[in-house]
C-alpha positions in Angstrom: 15.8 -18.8 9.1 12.1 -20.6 8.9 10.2 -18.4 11.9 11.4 -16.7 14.5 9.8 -16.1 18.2 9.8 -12.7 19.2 9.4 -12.0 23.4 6.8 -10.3 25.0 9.8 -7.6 26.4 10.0 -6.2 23.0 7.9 -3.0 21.9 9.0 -2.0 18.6 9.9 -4.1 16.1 12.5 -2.1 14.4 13.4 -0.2 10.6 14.5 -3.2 8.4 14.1 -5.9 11.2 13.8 -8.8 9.2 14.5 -7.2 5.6 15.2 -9.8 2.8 14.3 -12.5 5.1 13.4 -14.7 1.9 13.2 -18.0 3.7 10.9 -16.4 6.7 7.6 -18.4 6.6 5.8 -17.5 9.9 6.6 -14.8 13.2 4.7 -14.7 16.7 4.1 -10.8 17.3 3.4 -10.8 21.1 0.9 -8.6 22.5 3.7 -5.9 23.5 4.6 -4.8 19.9 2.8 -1.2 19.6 5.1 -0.4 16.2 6.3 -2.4 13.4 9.1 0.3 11.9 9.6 0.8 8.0 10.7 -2.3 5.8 10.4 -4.6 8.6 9.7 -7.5 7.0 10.4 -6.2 3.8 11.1 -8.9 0.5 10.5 -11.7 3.0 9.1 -14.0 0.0 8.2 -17.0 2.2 5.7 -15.0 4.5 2.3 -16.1 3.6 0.5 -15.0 6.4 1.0 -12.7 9.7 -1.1 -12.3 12.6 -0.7 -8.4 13.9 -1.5 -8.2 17.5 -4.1 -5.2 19.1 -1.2 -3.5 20.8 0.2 -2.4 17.2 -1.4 1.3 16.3 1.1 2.2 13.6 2.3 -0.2 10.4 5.2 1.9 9.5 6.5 2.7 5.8 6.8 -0.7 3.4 6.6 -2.9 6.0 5.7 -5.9 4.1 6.8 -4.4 0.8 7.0 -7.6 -2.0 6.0 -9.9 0.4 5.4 -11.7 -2.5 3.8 -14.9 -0.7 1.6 -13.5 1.8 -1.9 -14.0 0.6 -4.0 -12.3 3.5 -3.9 -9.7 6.1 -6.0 -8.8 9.0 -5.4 -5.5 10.6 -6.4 -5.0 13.9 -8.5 -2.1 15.3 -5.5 -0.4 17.6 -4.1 0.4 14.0 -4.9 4.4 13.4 -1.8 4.6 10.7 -0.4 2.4 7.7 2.6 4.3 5.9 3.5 4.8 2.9 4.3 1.3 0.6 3.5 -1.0 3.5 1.7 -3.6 1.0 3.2 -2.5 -2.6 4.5 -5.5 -4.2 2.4 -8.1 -2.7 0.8 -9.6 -5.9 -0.5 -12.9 -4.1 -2.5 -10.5 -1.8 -6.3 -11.3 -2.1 -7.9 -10.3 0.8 -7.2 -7.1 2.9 -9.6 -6.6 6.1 -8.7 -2.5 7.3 -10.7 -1.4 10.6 -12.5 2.0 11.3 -9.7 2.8 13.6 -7.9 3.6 10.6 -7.4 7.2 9.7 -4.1 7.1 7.3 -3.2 5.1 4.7 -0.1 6.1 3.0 0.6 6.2 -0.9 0.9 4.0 -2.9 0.1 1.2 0.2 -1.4 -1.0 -2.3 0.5 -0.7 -5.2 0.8 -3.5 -7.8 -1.0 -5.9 -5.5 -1.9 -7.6 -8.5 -4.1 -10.4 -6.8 -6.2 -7.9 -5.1 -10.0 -8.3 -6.5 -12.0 -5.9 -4.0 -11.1 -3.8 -1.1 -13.7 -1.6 1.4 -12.1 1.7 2.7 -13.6 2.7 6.1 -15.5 5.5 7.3 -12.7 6.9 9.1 -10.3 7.6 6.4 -10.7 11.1 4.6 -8.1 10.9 1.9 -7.2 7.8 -1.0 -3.3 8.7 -1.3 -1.5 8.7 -4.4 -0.8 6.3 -6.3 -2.7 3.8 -3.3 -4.0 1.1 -6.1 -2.0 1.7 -9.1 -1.7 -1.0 -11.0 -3.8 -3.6 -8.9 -5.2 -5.0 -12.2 -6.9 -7.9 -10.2 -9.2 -5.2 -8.4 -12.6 -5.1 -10.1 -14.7 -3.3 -7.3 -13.7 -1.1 -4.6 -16.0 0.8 -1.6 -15.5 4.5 -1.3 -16.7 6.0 2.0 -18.8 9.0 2.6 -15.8 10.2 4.6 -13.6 10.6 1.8 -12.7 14.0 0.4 -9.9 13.8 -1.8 -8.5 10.7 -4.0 -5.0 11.1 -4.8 -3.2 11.2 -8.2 -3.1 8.1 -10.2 -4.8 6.6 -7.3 -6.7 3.9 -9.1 -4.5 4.1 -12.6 -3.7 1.0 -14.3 -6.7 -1.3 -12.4 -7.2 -2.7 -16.0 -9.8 -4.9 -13.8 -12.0 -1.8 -12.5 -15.6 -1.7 -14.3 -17.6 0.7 -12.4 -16.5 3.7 -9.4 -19.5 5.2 -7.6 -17.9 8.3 -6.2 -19.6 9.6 -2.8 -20.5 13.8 -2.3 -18.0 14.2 -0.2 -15.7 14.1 -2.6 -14.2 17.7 -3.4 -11.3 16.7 -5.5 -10.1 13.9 -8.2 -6.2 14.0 -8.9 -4.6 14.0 -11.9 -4.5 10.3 -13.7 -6.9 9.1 -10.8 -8.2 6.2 -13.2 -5.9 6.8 -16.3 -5.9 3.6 -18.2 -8.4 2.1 -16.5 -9.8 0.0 -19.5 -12.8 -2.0 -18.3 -14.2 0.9 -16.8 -17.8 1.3 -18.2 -19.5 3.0 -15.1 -18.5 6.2 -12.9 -21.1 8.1 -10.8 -19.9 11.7 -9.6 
């Protein structure tokens, strides 16, 4: 199966929908999709790119987790949650675009999105998870918010790619390993 045309009758697209999907290159979302469940296109290897509509408001749990092909993402401004693993694994990721609308992003979202050079988190999320970058060693800059109090353990460990982290006041707590083997890093501002 190539691509697939999904109705405008269904609402949820469901836990492990289209999981292992390898040969999956392209899926219409129709306007009517408010939820896309936990590993719903999970290892589908041929998906290089996805257009999520502005009904969705939650991305659920690994939802595109080692989408190893898809090379950009554009979520849209209904989305207020992204769960846990929802992008880990996607190493030809380069560009992410995440709207104000989003207050959650799970751990380890990003993990070992190897292809990843810079990301901007918005204003509206308080917390960097655990574990939410490790090991993106293609990320060299990254924009943390004035709305951010806490960044998770081994949030940014292993960007081997990282040279400088300006972290904002708001900032009351740095989890264990937050940058551990970060080796380019030359720069941090508390």
């Amino acid at each position: 199966m190539t691509s697939i045309n999904i109705p405008n009758s269904v609402k949820i697209i469901g836990y492990s929908a289209f999981e292992y999907c390898s040969g999956l290159e392209s899926i219409d979302i129709p306007n009517s999709v408010t939820s896309i469940g936990s590993g719903a296109f999970a290892y589908c290897s041929g998906l290089e790119s996805i257009d999520i509509p502005n009904s969705v408001t939650t991305i659920g749990g690994g939802a595109f987790y080692s989408c190893t092909g898809l090379t950009s993402i554009i979520i849209p401004n209904s989305v207020t949650t992204i769960g846990n693993y929802a992008f880990q694994g996607c190493t030809s990721l380069t560009s992410v675009t995440i709207p104000n609308s989003v207050t959650t992003i799970g751990g380890s979202t990003f993990q070992s999105c190897t292809g990843l050079t810079s990301i901007s988190i918005p204003n509206s999320v308080t917390s960097i998870g655990s574990h939410l970058f490790y090991n993106c060693s293609g990320l060299t800059s990254v924009n943390i918010p004035n709305s951010v109090t806490t960044i998770g353990v081994n949030a940014f460990a292993q960007c081997s790619g990282l040279t400088s982290v300006n972290i904002p006041n708001s900032v009351t707590t740095i989890g264990g390993s937050a940058f551990h083997s970060c080796t380019s890093l030359i720069s941090v501002t508390i």
